[in-house]
N, C-alpha and C positions, 0 to 999 in steps of 0.2 A: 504494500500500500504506500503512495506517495503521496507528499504534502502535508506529512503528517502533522507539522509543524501548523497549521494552519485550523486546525481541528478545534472546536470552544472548548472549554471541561466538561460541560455537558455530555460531548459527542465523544470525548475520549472516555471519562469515565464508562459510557455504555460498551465504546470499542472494547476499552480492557478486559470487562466483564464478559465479554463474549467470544474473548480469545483471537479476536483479529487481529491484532499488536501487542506488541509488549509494552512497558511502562519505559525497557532497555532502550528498544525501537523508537518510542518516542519521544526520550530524551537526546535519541543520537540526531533526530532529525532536528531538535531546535537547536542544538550545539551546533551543527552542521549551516545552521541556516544564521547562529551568531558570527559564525566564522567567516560569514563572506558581507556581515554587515560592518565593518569596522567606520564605512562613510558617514554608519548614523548616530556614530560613538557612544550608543549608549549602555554600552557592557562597560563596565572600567575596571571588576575583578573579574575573573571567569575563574568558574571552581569546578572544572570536567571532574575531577577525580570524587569528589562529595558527591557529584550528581550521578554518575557510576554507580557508586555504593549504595546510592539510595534507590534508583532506580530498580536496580536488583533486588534489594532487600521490597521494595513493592512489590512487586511480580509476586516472590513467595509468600507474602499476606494475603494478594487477590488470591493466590493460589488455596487458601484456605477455605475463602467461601466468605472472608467475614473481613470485609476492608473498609473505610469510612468512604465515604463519596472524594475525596481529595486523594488519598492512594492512588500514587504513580504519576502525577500532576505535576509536570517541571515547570516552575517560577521562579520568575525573578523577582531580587530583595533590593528594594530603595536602600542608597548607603547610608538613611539614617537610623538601621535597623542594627542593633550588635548583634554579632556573628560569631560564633568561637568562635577562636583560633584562623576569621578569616577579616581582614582588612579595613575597616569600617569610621571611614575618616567625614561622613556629612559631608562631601566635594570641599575639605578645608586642608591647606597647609597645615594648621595646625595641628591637626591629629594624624600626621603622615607618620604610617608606620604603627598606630595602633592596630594591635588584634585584640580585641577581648577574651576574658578567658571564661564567657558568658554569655548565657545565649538570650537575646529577647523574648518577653513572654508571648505574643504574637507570633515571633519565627519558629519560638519553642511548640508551641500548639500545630503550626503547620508541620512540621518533622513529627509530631505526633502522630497525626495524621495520615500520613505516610508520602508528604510533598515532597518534592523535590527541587534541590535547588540548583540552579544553572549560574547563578552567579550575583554580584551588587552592579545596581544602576546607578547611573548617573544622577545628577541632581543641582538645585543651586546649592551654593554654600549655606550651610546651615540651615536649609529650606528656607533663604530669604531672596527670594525674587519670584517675577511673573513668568520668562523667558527662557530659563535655564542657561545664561549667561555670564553667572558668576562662578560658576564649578571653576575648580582648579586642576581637573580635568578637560579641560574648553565644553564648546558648546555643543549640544546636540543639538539633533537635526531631526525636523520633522519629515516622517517619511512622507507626506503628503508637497503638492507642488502647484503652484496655481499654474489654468490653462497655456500653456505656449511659454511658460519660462520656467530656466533652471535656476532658477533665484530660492537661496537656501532659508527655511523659516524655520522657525520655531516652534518645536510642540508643548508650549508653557510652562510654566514651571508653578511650586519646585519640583516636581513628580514629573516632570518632562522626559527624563530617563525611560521610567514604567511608563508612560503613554505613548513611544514611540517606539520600544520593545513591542508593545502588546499589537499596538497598530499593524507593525511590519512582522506581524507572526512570530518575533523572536523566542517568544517565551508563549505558552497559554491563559497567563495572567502576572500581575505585579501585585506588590502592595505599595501602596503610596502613605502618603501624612497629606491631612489639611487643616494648616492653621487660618487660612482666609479665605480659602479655592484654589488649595493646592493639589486635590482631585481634581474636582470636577472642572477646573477651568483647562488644564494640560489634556484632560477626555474629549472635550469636547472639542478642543483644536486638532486632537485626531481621530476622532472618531470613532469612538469607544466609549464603554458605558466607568462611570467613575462616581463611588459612591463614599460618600461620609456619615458613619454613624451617630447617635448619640453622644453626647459627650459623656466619657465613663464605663459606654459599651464593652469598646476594647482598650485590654491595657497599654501603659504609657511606658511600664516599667523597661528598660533595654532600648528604647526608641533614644536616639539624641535629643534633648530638650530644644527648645525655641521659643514657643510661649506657652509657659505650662498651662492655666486658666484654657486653652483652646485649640491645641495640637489632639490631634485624634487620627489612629490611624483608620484605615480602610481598603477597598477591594479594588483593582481598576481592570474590567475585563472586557471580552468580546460580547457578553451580553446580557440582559439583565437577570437570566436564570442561572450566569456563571458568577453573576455578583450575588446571587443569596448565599448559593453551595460554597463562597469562600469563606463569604462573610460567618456562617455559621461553624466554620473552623477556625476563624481567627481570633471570635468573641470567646470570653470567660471574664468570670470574675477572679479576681488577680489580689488576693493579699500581701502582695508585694507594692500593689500601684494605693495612694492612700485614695484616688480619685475614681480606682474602679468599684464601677455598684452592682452590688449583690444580688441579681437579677437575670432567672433562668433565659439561657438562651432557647432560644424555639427552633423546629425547622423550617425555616427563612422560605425554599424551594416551595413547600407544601402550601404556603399561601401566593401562591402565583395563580389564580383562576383563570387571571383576565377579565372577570368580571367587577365593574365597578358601577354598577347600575345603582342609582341613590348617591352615589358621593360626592361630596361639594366639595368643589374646586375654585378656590380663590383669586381671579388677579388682580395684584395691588396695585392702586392708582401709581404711587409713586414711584412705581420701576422702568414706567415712560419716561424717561430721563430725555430732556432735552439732548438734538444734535444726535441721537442712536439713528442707526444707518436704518434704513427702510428695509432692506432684507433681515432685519435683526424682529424687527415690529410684525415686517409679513411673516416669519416663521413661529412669533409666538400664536400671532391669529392665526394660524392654522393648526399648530398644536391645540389650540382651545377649544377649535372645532373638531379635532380628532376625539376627545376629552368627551367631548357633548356628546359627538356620534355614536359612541362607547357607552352610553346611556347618563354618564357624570350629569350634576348639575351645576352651572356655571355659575358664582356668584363674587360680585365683584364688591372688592376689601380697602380697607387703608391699613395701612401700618407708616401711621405718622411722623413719624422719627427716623425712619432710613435716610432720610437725606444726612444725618450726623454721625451716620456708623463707619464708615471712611476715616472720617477724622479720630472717633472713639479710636475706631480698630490700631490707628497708626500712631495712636499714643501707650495703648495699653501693652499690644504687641512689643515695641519697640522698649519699653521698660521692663515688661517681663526676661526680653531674651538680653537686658543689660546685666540683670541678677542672673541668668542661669550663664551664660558666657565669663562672670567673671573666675570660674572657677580653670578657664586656660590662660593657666600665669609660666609656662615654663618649668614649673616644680614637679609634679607629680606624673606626668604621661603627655605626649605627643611634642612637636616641636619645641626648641628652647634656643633661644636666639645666641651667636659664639660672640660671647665679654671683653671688653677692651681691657687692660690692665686699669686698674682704679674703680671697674664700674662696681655699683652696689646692686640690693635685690629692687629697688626701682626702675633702674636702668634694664635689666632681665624682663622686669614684668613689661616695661616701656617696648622695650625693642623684640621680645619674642609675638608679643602682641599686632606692631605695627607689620612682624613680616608675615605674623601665620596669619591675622585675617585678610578678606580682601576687603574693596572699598565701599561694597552694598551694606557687608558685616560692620563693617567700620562705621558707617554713616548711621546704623539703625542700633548701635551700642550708644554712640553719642546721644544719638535722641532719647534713648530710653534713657540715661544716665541724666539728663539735663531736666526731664520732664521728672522724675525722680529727687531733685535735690533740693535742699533745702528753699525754702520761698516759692518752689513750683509745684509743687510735691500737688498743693488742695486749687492749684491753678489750672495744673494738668489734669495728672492721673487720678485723682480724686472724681474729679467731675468728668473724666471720661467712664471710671466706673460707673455714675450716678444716670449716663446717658445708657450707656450698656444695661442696667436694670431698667428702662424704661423701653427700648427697642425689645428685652423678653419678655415685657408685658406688654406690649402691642399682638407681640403672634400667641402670648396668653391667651388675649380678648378674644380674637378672631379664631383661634382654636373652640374655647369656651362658648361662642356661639354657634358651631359647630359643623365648620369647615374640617375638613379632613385631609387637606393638600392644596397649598399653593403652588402655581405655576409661574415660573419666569424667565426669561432668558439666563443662559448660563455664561455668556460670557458679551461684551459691548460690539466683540467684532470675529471676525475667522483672525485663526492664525494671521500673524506679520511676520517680514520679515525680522532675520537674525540683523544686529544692528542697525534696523530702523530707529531705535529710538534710544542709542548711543546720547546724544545729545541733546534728549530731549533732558524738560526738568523732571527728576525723580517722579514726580505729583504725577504725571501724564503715565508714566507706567505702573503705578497702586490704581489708577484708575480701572486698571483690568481685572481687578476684585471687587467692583461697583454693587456687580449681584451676589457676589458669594457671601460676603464677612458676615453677612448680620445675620447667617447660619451659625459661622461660629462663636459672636458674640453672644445668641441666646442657646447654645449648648444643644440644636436642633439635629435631627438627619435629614441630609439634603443628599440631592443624586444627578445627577447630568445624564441624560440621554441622548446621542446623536438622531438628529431627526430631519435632516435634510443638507443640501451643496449649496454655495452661496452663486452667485452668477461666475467666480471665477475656478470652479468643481472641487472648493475646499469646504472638509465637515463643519457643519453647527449643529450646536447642541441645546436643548433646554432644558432646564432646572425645575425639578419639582423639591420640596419643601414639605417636610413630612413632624408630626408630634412626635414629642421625644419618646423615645424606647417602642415607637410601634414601626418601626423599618421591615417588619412584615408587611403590612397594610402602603406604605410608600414602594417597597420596590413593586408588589401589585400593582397600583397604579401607574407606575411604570413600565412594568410591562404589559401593559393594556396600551399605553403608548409609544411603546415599543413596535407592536405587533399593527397599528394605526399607519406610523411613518412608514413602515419598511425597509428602513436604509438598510443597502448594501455594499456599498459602494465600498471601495479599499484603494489604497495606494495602489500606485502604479508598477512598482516595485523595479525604480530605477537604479535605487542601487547594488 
């Protein structure tokens, strides 16, 4: 059987089960097909020899009769995932050269499972960018190409790695993190299903921090019956993590009907954002009409304070990841800057600092540090928290009367190019998390569906927005418009 590499989890878990391929066979074909993706850089460890081992030790579990649905499943791990004994630096200088001697509670459940790992992806530095342009492994490349030009773009970030792995078949799924739309915005610029759970769902523990209050990991697959089956192997509750909650995981798959007959569907006035491109406005009014055809009923919401959650998100954010980043000073693990005669332990923390971040990390240390310091402290971060509690009592309300899912655009535009917006002001490229944040300022599960090409045949996506802890009933609804859109479209597979 050929192409194997191409297969969702779905379609391989049945294969395995039925004896058509092996778990061997289909780890060789996505290593095979990593191998000749080097253009789309988004392998930066390859672990053949782990994926070997596990692939085989799958085989003889299927071989029992009694394998979890994730057996024999080769994925790839975002590097801000610890891995024993395997490389796991967040795309930073700074942790060049760390291996842990510990496994993530997340990765640990997948290897439970009987997944398989092909390797760690790419990423921004410390999951802080939209683009995947600040790795310190350069930029990936979205396998996707607008009509008639070789013009290299971007498959978002941070999770841009896992979205253009999963896109170009490298892998049959990733895990990602999203602290703002770092799933769902990198999904939906390639055309893939990219989901965020609850906050708390899945654990934190092992993951590399960035902004603890709202990093959450999640699933990012081929489709949205491949995001339940992952998602229900990657959720636990974690007495390790203090932020995971104690709340039985379900099987995610089982509630996929497709039927949403009676459920209100929300869209909020205020996600018409002035100056959004008309192909952004035309595909949400047709998701809404998919939504209704589907039996939904349609009813239109406010959630009055999104226009401040941009600003919240990029104060809160940015002071969270100033306290968790100070703990790379040079002393205890990953880069340590080489001492002139005379320097002291300032000059160490000074200079290992200025070389291992880069200048995205750099810029959004500073702001957290500044909006944190004395005299800013109840100017800033204070009153971004006090807006942040007021944006999760807006989708309170609107839950509370009894919406069941908001729709909205996932992201302001398709893919851009890579260095498009080098030059712009910083503010122009947070603005690509316009629709995402205020999922994770109120601790929401939100999901991105590709649901259509834009005039120049690159994927968009839309966002649905789900109550917390029922990511049963949202990916439903998403696969109900899933099954509406139809896309199929895939890269062209130029490289």
């Amino acid at each position: 059987m050929t192409d194997l590499n191409k297969l969702t989890i779905s379609g391989a878990r049945d294969g395995l089960r039925k004896g058509d391929f092996t778990s061997v066979e289909l780890t060789e074909a996505c290593l095979t097909a990593i191998g000749k993706s080097g253009a789309l850089n988004a392998f930066v460890h390859n672990t053949p020899e782990i994926a070997h081992a596990q692939s085989a030790a799958a085989d003889a579990r299927i071989a029992t009769g009694d394998a979890p649905d994730m057996c024999g499943i080769p994925l790839g791990i975002k590097d801000l995932f610890c891995t024993k004994g395997v490389p796991s630096q967040a795309a930073s200088a700074i942790l060049a050269g760390f291996k842990p001697e510990y496994e993530s509670t997340v990765t640990q459940n997948l290897w439970d499972s009987g997944a398989v790992m092909l390797g760690k992806l790419n990423m921004d530095e410390f999951a802080m960018g939209s683009s995947n342009e600040t790795s310190v492994y350069g930029d990936v490349i979205n396998p996707w190409r607008r009509e008639g030009s070789a013009a290299a773009l971007t498959p978002g970030g941070s999770s841009g790695g896992s979205a253009s792995a999963v896109s170009a078949d490298l892998c049959l799924a990733a895990t990602g993190t999203d602290t703002g739309g770092s799933i769902r915005q990198p999904a939906a610029f390639t055309g893939i299903v990219g989901l965020k759970p609850t906050y708390g769902r899945v654990s934190r523990w092992g993951v590399v921090a960035f902004a603890s209050s709202l990093d959450q990991a999640g699933p990012m697959t081929k489709t949205v019956r491949d995001a339940a089956i992952m998602m229900e192997a990657m959720a636990s509750h974690d007495a390790k993590d203090s932020t995971s909650y104690d709340i039985p995981v379900p099987n995610f798959e089982a509630a996929l009907t497709g039927d949403i007959k009676g459920k209100k569907i929300g869209i909020p006035a205020e996600y018409h954002m002035d100056g959004m491109p008309a192909e952004i406005e035309k595909l949400w009014a047709e998701g809404t009409e998919m939504l209704k055809s589907a039996g939904a009923e349609i009813v239109n919401i406010s959630l009055p304070h999104t226009k401040y959650a941009l600003p919240a998100y990029y104060v809160i954010a940015p002071a969270e990841a100033s306290s968790n980043l100070a703990r790379y000073d040079g002393v205890r693990y990953g880069h340590r800057a080489k001492l002139a005669a005379g320097d002291g332990i300032d000059d160490m923390y000074e200079k290992t600092r200025a070389e291992g971040f880069g200048s995205e990390v750099q810029r959004r240390v500073m702001i957290g540090t500044y909006v944190l310091s004395a005299g800013f402290y109840d100017a800033y971060y204070n009153r971004a928290r006090r807006v942040r509690a007021l944006i999760k009592r807006d989708f309170d309300d609107v839950f509370a009367a009894g919406v069941d899912a908001i729709l909205t655009p996932a992201t302001p535009s398709a893919a851009f190019g890579l260095g498009e917006m080098s030059d712009a002001d910083p503010v122009k490229m947070y603005l690509n998390d316009v629709f995402t944040v205020t999922v994770n300022l109120a601790g929401l599960p939100g999901i991105s569906v590709p649901t259509g090409l834009n005039s120049e045949g690159l994927p968009l996506g839309l966002q649905l927005i789900g109550r917390p802890w029922e990511e049963g009933d949202l990916l439903n609804t998403a696969y109900a418009l899933e099954t509406a859109a139809g896309f199929v479209s895939k890269p062209n597979n130029w490289w």
